[in-house]
C-alpha positions in Angstrom: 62.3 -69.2 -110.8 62.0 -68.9 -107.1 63.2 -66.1 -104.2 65.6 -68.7 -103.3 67.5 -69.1 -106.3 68.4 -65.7 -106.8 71.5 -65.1 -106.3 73.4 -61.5 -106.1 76.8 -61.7 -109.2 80.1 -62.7 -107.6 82.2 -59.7 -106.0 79.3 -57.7 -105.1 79.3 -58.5 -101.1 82.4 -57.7 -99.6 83.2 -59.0 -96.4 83.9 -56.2 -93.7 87.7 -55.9 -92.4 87.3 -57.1 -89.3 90.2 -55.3 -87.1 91.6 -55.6 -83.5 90.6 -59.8 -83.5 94.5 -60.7 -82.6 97.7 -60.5 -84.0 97.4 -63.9 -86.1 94.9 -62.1 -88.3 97.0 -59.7 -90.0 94.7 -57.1 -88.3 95.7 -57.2 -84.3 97.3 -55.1 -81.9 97.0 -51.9 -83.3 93.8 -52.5 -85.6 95.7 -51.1 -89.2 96.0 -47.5 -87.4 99.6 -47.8 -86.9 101.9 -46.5 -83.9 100.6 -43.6 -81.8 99.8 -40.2 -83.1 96.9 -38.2 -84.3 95.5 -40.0 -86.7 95.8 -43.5 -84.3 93.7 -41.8 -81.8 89.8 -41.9 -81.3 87.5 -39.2 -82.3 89.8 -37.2 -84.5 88.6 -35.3 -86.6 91.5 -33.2 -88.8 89.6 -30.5 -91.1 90.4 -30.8 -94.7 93.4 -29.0 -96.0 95.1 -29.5 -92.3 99.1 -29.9 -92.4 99.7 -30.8 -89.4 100.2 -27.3 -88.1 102.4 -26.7 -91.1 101.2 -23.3 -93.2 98.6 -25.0 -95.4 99.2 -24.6 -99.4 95.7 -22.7 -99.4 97.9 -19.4 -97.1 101.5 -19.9 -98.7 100.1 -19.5 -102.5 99.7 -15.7 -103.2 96.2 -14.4 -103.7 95.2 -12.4 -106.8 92.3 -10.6 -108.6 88.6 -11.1 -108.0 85.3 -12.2 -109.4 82.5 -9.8 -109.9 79.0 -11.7 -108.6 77.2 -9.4 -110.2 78.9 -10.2 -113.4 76.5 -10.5 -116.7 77.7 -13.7 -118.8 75.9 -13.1 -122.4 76.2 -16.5 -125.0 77.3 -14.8 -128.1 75.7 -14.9 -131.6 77.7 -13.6 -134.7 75.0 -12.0 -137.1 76.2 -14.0 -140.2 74.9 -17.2 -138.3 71.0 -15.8 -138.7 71.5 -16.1 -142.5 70.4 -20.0 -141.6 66.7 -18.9 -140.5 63.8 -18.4 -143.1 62.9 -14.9 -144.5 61.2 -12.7 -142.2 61.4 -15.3 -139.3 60.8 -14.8 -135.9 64.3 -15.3 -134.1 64.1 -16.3 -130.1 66.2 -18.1 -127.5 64.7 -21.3 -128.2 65.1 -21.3 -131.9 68.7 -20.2 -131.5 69.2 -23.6 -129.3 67.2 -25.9 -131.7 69.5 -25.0 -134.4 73.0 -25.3 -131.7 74.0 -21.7 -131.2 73.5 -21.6 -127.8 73.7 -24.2 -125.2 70.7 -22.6 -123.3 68.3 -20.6 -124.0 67.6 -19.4 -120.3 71.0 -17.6 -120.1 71.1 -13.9 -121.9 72.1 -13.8 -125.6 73.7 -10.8 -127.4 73.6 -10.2 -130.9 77.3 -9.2 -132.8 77.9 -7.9 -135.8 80.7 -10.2 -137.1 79.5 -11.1 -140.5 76.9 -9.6 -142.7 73.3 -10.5 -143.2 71.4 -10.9 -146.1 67.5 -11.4 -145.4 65.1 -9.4 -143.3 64.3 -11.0 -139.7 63.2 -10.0 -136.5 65.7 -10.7 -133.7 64.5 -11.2 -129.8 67.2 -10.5 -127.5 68.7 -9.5 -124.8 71.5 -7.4 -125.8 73.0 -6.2 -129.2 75.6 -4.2 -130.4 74.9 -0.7 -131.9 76.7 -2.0 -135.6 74.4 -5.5 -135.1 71.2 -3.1 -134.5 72.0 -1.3 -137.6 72.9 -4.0 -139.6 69.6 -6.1 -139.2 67.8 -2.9 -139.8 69.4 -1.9 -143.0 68.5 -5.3 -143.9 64.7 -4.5 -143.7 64.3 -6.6 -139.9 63.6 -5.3 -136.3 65.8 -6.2 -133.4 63.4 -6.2 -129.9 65.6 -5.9 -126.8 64.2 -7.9 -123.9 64.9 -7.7 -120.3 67.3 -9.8 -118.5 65.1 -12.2 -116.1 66.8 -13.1 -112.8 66.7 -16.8 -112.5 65.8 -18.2 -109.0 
């Protein structure tokens, strides 16, 4: 095999539309733009979401409510789901994601207390619920609250 017998697959090169070459080409007179107007002209340049001068849909539709930047978005754990882990286990982000808890273990997690738990562990997180707290401490384990790190 050779440079010259490669060959690119059929369809891949397109040929350009080749405009404005007379009106026997299908693509004359007024180059596929049409009769007069703004869009016909050269240089425009219409921003998106322009009407025409009409109202645009983005100012006619009512506005409503707001969203808080500073918002805290915790993944949530029931506590029955930490009856899966071994005895006296260690439990952290990364093993919660391992096992398919949480989708990522860089975002906060808080602990609930939805369910019961039956085995002593010790919990790393970021948040927890008083009931969750007690709960895994009845059961002989420690919960350690960690502080929420700001990702850059």
């Amino acid at each position: 095999m050779r440079l010259n017998d490669l060959a690119a697959p059929r369809g891949v090169n397109k040929k350009n539309k080749r405009v404005g070459r007379g009106v026997g080409s299908g693509h004359g007179k007024t180059s596929c733009k049409g009769h007069k107007g703004q869009k016909a002209r050269s240089g425009r340049k219409l921003r998106p979401g322009f009407e025409g001068g009409q109202m645009p849909i983005s100012r006619r539709l009512p506005k409503r409510g707001f969203s808080n930047r500073f918002k805290k978005e915790y993944q949530i754990i029931n506590i029955e789901k930490l009856n899966r882990f071994k005895k006296d286990s260690t439990i952290t982000a990364q093993m919660l994601e391992e096992e398919g808890l949480i989708k990522n273990a860089h975002l906060p997690v808080k602990i609930l207390s939805v369910g019961k738990i039956s085995k002593p562990l010790n919990v790393q997180a970021q948040a927890a619920s008083k009931q969750a707290k007690e709960k895994i401490e009845s059961a002989g384990g420690k919960i350690e609250i960690k502080k929420i790190q700001v990702q850059k």
